[in-house]
C-alpha positions in Angstrom: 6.6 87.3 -108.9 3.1 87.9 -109.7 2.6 84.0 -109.5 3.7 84.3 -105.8 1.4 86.9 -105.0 -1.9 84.8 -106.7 -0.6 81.5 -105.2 -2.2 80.9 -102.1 -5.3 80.6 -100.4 -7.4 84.1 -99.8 -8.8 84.7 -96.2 -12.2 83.3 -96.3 -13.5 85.8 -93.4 -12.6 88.0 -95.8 -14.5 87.1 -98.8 -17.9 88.8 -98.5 -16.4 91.9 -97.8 -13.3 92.5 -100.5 -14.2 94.9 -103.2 -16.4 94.0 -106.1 -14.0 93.5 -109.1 -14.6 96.3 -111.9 -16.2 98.2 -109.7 -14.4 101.6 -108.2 -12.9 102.4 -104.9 -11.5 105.3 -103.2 -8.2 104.7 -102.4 -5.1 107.2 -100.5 -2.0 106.1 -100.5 0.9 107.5 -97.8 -1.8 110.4 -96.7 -2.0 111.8 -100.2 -5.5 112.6 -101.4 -7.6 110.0 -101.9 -8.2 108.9 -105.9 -10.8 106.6 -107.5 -9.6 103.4 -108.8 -10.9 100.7 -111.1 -10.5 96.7 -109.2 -9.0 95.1 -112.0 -8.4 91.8 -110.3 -8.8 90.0 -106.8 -6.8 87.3 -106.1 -6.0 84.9 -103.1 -3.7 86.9 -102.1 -3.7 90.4 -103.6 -6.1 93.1 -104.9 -4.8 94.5 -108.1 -6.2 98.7 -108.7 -6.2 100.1 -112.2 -3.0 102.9 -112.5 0.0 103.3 -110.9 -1.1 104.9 -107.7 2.8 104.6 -105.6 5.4 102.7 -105.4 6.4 98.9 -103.7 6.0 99.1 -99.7 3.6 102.5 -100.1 0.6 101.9 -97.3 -2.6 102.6 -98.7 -6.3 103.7 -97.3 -9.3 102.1 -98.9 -12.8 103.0 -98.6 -15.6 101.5 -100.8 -19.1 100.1 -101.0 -20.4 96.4 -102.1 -23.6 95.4 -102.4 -23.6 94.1 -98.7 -22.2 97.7 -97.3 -19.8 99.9 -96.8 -15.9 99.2 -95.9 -12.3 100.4 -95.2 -9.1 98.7 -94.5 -5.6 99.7 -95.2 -2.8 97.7 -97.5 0.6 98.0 -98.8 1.6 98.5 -102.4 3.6 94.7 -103.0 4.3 95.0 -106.2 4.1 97.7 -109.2 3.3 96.7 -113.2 2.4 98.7 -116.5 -0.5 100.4 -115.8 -1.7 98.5 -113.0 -0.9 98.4 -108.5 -0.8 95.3 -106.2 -2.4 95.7 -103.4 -1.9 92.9 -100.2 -5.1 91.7 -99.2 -6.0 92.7 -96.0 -5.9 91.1 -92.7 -8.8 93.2 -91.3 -11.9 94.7 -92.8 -14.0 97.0 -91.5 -17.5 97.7 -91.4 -18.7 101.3 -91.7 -22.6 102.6 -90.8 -24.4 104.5 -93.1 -26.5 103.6 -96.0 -25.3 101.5 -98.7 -23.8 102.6 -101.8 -24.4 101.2 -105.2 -23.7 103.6 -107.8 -20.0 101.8 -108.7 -22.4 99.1 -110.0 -25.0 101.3 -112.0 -25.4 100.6 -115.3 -27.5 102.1 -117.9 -28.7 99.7 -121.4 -28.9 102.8 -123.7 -27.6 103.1 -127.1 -25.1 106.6 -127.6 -23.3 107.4 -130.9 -19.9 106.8 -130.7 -16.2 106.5 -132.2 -13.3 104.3 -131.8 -9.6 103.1 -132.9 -7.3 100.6 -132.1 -4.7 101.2 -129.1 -2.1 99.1 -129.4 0.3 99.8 -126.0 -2.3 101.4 -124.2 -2.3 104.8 -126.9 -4.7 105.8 -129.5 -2.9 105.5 -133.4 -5.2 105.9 -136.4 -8.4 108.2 -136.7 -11.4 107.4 -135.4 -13.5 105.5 -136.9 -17.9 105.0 -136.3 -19.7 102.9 -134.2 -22.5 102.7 -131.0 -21.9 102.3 -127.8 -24.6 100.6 -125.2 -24.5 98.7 -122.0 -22.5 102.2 -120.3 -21.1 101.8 -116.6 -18.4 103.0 -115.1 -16.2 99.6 -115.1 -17.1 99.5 -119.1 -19.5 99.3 -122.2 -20.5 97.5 -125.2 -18.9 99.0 -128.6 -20.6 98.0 -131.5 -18.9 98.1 -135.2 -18.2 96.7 -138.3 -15.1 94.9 -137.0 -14.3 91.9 -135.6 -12.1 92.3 -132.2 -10.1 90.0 -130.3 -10.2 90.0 -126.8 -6.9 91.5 -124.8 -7.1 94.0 -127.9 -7.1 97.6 -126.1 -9.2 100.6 -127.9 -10.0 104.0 -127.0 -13.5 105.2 -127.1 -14.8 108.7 -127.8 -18.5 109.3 -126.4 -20.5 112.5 -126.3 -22.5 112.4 -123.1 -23.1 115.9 -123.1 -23.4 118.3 -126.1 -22.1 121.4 -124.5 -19.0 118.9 -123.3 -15.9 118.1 -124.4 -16.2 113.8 -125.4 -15.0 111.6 -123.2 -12.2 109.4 -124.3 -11.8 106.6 -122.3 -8.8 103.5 -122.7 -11.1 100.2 -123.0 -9.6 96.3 -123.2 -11.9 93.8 -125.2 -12.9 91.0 -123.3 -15.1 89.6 -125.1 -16.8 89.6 -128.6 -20.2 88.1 -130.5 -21.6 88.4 -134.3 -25.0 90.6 -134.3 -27.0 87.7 -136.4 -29.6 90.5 -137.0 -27.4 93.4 -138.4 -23.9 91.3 -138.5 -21.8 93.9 -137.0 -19.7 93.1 -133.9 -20.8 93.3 -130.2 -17.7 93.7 -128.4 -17.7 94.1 -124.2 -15.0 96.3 -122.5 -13.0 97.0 -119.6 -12.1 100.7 -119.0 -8.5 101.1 -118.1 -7.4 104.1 -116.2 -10.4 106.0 -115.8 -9.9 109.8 -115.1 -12.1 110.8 -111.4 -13.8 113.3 -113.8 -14.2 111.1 -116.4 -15.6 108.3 -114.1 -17.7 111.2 -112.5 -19.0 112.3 -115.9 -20.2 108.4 -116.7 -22.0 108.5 -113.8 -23.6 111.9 -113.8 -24.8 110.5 -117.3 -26.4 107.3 -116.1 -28.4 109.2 -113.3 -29.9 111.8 -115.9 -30.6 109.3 -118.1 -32.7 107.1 -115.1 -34.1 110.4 -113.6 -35.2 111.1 -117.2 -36.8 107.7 -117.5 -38.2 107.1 -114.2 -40.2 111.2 -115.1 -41.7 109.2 -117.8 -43.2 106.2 -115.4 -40.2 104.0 -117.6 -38.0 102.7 -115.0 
């Protein structure tokens, strides 16, 4: 089925204006309120949004920002998976004014103390166990441990961004993985799955601290 969807050529009028995958966009589907949504995957012919946001023939309201500007179109739901919604690609795209929006893309290089586990199945089994986390956006991070990971392996990751706050656990796949020849611990980069609005809101509230905290210090 999904091989159907992914088999044929994408619009190429469309190209530059499609969503930037792991980025976020807000998406309502059948008039209900509007909820933000990881891109997982982009494909000839389908968009594929992080969650299961309705159900197969749904129509759906996107709105969203690339580096090139701001957009909308509408969609239908063509096919529903674990975790995940397929979204047609559009046939139109349109252009909205107003200043251009880049905080889906922010991204802050900063190391934060951190635990982890393994979650096999998309759920957390085990206690947590220590490790760092740098590279934070909201599409993903960098965990850093003792462990060697292999990537499709899913983890959850707790992270105190605020002390008076409760952590943040967030669902992450491993996509990829490197040796630390200076330390040898683990460098492993991943994909948030399922990201909560508050949770999403709460990565990004940290990032802009952090960079207004920087650039009041002439750093960035």
């Amino acid at each position: 089925m999904f091989r159907g969807i992914f088999g044929a050529r994408s619009r190429p009028d469309l190209t530059d204006r499609l969503p930037v995958p792991l980025t976020f966009v807000d998406v309502a589907v059948m008039g209900r309120p509007a909820k933000s949504a990881s891109v997982e995957e982009i494909g000839p012919r389908a968009i594929v949004l992080g969650g299961v946001l309705g159900r197969v023939g749904d129509s759906a309201a996107f709105n969203y920002s690339t580096p090139g500007g701001r957009y909308r179109f509408t969609s239908r739901i063509a096919a529903v998976r674990e975790g995940a919604t397929v979204f047609d690609l559009p046939k139109r795209i349109e252009a909205l004014s107003g200043a251009v929006q880049k905080r889906s893309s922010l991204r802050l290089d900063t190391l934060v103390a951190g635990q982890w586990r393994l979650a096999p199945g998309g759920a957390g089994v085990g206690d947590f166990m220590r490790g760092s986390v740098r590279d934070i956006s909201r599409g993903g991070c960098a965990l850093i441990n003792d462990r060697m990971l292999r990537a499709g392996q899913m983890v959850e990751v707790r992270l105190d961004l605020q002390r008076s706050a409760v952590p943040l656990v967030a669902l992450g796949e491993v996509v990829r993985s490197e040796q630390i020849p200076t330390s040898g611990k683990y460098s492993h980069g991943l994909r948030f799955h399922g990201l909560r609005p508050e949770d999403d809101q709460a990565i990004l509230a940290f990032i802009n601290k952090k960079l207004a905290d920087l650039r009041s210090r002439g750093l960035a």
